[in-house]
LOMI-918349 format. One line per 3 residues: for each residue x, y, z of C-alpha. Coordinates in steps of 0.25 Angstrom, whole numbers, always signed. Layout:
// residues N
X/Y/Z  ...
//
This chain:
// residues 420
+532/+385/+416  +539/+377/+426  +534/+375/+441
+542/+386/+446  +534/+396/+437  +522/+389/+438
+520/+390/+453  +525/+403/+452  +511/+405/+444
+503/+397/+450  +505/+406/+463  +504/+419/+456
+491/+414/+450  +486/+410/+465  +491/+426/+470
+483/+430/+457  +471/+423/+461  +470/+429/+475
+473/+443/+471  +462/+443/+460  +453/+438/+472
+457/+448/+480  +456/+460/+471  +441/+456/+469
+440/+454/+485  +447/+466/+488  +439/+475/+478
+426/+469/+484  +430/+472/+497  +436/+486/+495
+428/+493/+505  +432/+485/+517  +443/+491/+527
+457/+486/+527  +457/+474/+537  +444/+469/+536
+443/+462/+522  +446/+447/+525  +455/+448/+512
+458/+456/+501  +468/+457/+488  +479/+453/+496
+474/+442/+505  +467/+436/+492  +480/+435/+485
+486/+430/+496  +476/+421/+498  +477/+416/+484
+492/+414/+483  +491/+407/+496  +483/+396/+489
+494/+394/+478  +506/+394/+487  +497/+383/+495
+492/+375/+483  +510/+375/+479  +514/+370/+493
+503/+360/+492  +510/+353/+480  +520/+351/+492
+512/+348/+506  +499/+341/+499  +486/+345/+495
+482/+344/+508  +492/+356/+512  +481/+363/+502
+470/+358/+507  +473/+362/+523  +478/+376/+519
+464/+379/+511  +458/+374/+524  +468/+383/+532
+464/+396/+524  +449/+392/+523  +450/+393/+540
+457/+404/+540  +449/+411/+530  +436/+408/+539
+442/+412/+550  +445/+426/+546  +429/+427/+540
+424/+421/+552  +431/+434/+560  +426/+444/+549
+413/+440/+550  +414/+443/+564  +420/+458/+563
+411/+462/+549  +400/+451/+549  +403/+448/+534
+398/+437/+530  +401/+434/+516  +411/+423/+512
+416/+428/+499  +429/+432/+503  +431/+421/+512
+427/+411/+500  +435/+419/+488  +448/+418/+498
+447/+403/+499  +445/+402/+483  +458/+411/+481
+465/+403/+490  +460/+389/+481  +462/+398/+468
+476/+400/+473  +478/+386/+477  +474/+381/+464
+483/+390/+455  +494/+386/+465  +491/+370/+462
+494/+372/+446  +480/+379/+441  +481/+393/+441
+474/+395/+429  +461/+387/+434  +462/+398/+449
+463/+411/+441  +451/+408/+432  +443/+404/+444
+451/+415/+452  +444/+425/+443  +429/+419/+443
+430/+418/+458  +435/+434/+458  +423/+436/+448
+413/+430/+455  +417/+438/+467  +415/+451/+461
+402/+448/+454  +395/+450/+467  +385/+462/+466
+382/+456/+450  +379/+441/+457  +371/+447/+470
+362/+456/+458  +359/+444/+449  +354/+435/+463
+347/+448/+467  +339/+447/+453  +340/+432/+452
+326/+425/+453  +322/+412/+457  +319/+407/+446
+331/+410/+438  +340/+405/+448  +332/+391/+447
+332/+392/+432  +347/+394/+432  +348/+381/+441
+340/+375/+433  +346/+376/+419  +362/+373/+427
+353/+361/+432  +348/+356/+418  +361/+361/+412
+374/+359/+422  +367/+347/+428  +359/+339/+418
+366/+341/+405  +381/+335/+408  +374/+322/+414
+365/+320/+402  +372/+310/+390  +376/+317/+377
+370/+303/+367  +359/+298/+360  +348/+290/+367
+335/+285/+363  +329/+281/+349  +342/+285/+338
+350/+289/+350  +344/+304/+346  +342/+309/+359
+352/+314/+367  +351/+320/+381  +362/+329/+382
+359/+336/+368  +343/+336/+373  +346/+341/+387
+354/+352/+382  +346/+358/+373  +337/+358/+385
+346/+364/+393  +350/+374/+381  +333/+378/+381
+333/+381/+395  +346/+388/+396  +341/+397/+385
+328/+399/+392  +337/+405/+406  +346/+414/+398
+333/+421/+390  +327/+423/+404  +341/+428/+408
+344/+436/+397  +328/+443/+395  +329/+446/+411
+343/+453/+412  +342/+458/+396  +328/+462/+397
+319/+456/+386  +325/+461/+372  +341/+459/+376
+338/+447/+381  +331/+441/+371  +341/+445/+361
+352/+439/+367  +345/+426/+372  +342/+424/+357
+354/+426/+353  +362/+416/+362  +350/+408/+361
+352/+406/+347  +367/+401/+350  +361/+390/+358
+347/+387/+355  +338/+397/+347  +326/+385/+347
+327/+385/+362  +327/+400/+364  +313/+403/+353
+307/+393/+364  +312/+401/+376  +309/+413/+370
+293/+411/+364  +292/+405/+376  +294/+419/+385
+290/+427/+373  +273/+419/+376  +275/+421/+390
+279/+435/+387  +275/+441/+373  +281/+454/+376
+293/+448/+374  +290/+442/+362  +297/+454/+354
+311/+451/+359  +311/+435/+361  +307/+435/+348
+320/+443/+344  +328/+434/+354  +322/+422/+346
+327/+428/+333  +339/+429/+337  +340/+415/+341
+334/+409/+329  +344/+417/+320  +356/+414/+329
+353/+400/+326  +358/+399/+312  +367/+407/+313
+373/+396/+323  +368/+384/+316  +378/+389/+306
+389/+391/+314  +385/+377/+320  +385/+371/+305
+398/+380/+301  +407/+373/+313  +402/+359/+308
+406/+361/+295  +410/+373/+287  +404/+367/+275
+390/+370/+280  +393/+386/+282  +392/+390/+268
+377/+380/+265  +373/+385/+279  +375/+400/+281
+365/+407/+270  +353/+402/+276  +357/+403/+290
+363/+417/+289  +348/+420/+281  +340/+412/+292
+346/+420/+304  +346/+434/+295  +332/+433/+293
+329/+429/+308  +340/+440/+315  +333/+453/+306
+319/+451/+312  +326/+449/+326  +332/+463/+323
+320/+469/+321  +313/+464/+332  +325/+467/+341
+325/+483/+335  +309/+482/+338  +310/+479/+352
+321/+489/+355  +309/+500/+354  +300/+492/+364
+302/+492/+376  +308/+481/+380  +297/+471/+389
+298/+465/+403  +301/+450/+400  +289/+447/+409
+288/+432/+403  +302/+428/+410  +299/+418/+420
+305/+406/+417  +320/+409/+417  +322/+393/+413
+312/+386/+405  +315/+371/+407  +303/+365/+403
+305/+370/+388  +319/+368/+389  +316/+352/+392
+302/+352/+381  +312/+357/+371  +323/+345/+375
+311/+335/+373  +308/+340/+358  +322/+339/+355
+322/+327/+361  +312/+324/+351  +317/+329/+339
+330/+322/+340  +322/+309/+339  +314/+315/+328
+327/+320/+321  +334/+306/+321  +324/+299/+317
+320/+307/+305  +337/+306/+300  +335/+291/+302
+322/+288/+294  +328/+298/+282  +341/+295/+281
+349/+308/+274  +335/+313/+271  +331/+315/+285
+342/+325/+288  +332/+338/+285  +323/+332/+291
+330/+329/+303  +335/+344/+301  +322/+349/+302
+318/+340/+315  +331/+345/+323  +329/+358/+319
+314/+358/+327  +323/+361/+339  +336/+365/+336
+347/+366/+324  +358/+363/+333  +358/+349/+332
+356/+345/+318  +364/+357/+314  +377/+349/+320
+372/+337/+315  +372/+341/+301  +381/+349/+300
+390/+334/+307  +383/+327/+295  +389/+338/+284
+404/+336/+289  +399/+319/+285  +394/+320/+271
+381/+327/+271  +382/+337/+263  +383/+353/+268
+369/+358/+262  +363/+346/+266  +367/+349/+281
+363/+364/+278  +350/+360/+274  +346/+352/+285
+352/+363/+295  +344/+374/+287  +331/+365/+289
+333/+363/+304  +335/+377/+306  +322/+380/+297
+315/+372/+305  +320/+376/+318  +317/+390/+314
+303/+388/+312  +300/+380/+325  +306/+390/+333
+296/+401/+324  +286/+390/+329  +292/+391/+343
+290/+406/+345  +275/+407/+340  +269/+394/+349
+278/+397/+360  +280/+413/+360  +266/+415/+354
+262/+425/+340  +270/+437/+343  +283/+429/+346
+280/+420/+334  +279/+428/+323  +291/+437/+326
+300/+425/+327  +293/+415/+318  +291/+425/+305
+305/+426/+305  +311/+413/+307  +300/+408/+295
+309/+420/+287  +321/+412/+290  +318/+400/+287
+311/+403/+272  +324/+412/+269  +334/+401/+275
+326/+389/+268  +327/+397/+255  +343/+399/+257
+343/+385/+260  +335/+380/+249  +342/+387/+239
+357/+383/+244  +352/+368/+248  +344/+364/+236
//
């Protein structure tokens, strides 16, 4: 595309902008007589195409021509509210501030970056139209999920980038940024729960919440879940599905994780995960079928949308078993692999999942790294069984424990007889 062409685009994209802008402000304001909108479709487009013809003559004159004539239209455009607020007392500044963006959108797409405006063009006209959706969720919104949801942006958008991604301490086995985010991973699951048992109700939400739970982190997600399930034992029914879910989404991605690695692994690895998560997703079905002839219960236990303090408990015993891992693969050489399988596996499988199926792609041979991956998931299995009867008390234990121990024996024996 030469630059003839290409400025001939740049400024359609820019009368584009404004126009799509405009259709939105146009529709919003629909009701208003002729004459006493500040601007509609037209002046929108206008607007826009006004910021791409000045953007191309200030390739010629300077930014600073750019510069003055966004302050030029920014007065102009101030002018004009301060004497309609006069004539209709209309206060609001959405108009006013969606001009001056299509003015920049259409500067931008006039200086060479067309694509960049349009997308942002269309978010901008979105997020204009979403207004009777955003005032109902602030009508609704409580002070404590508003603090939660700062909250987790703080320990997440904040704290997380700054924190370094390499060993420390005794072996270099510790490392911050991998601690901190399963820390951040706890709470964020903890805040989407709340989220999804409050707009869902108790049995929807609880399903889904397992379900992407399992994809991230189904440890973190059983502790959540027998948490609210003792402060609420009503509930216990449907977290105890939602955990279910979890616990057998978690082979299936521990497979898929493996799988990726290295191919090799798929055909040792997937009869006794396919059989471990089989035997956990039946008894969710059954529970799921149960509860649909319940009514389904207030979920009076939500009070904490973000529970940091188990979030940052759960980063310490990770913390732990990372030294606890290393130092057992140090003191038994190739011997120590199950066991360090079995002590990564106390709080997740993630991590020696990769790390084996890494070794497995450098000599150690597939089963080997099966086994271990087996073992930690065995051992995971059972400590989140654990998890659900300390924490979530009998009722919830026995309907998530009873059948992870099923899983286990039936993935054990598969192992067992593919391994040995």
């Amino acid at each position: 595309m030469d630059a003839d062409q290409q400025s001939f685009y740049n400024l359609f994209a820019a009368l584009a902008i404004g126009l799509l802008i405009g259709v939105e402000r146009g529709w919003h304001g629909r009701g208003v007589a002729e004459g006493e909108r500040v601007a509609g479709i037209r002046s929108f487009g206008l607007i826009g195409l006004l910021g791409g013809v000045t953007a191309a003559l200030a390739r010629h004159f300077g930014p600073l021509a750019l510069g003055l004539s966004y302050l030029g239209f920014a007065l102009l455009l101030t002018g004009v509210y301060v004497a309609n607020v006069g004539r209709t007392r209309d206060v609001g500044i959405t108009t006013l501030i969606a001009a001056l963006l299509t003015f920049g959108f259409g500067a931008l797409a006039g200086a060479g970056d067309p694509a960049a405006a349009s997308a942002f063009a269309v978010l901008a006209a979105l997020l204009l139209s979403s207004k009777p959706l955003l005032h109902r969720w602030l009508e609704v919104l409580e002070w404590t999920e508003l603090r939660a949801g700062l909250q987790l942006l703080l320990i997440s958008v904040v704290m997380l980038p700054v924190l370094p991604d390499r060993g420390y301490g005794p072996w270099q086995a510790l490392n911050p940024y991998q601690i901190w985010w399963m820390v951040v991973l706890v709470a964020a699951i903890s805040f989407a729960g709340y989220c999804a048992i409050r707009i869902g109700g108790a049995r929807k939400g609880a399903v889904f919440t397992g379900l992407f739970g399992g994809l991230a982190s189904s440890t973190a997600l059983t502790l959540h879940f027998s948490r609210l399930a003792r402060s609420d034992a009503a509930l216990a029914p449907v977290l105890a599905t939602g955990v279910l879910i979890a616990c057998g989404t978690m082979f299936l991605r521990m497979l898929l994780v493996a799988s990726l690695l290295n191919i090799q692994l798929f055909r040792w690895l997937l009869p006794p995960a396919a059989l471990m998560a089989a035997l956990i997703y039946v008894p969710a079905l059954i529970y799921w079928v149960r509860t649909a002839r319940q009514p389904t219960p207030m979920a009076a236990g939500l009070k904490n949308p973000l529970e940091l303090r188990s979030a940052l408990l759960f980063g310490l015993f990770l913390a732990l078993v990372m030294l606890l891992g290393k130092a057992l693969q140090l003191g038994f050489g190739d011997a120590g692999i199950f066991a360090l399988a079995a002590a990564s596996g106390v709080a997740d499988v993630d991590a020696i999942t990769l790390s084996l199926a890494g070794m497995s792609r450098d000599g150690l041979a597939p089963k080997i790294a099966c086994a271990g991956i087996v073992i930690a998931a065995v051992i995971n299995s059972l400590i989140k069984g654990a998890m659900a009867l300390s924490l979530g008390g009998r009722p919830m234990g026995l309907r998530v424990g009873l059948p992870l121990v099923v899983s286990v024996l039936g993935g054990l024996l598969v192992a067992w007889l593919m391994y040995r």
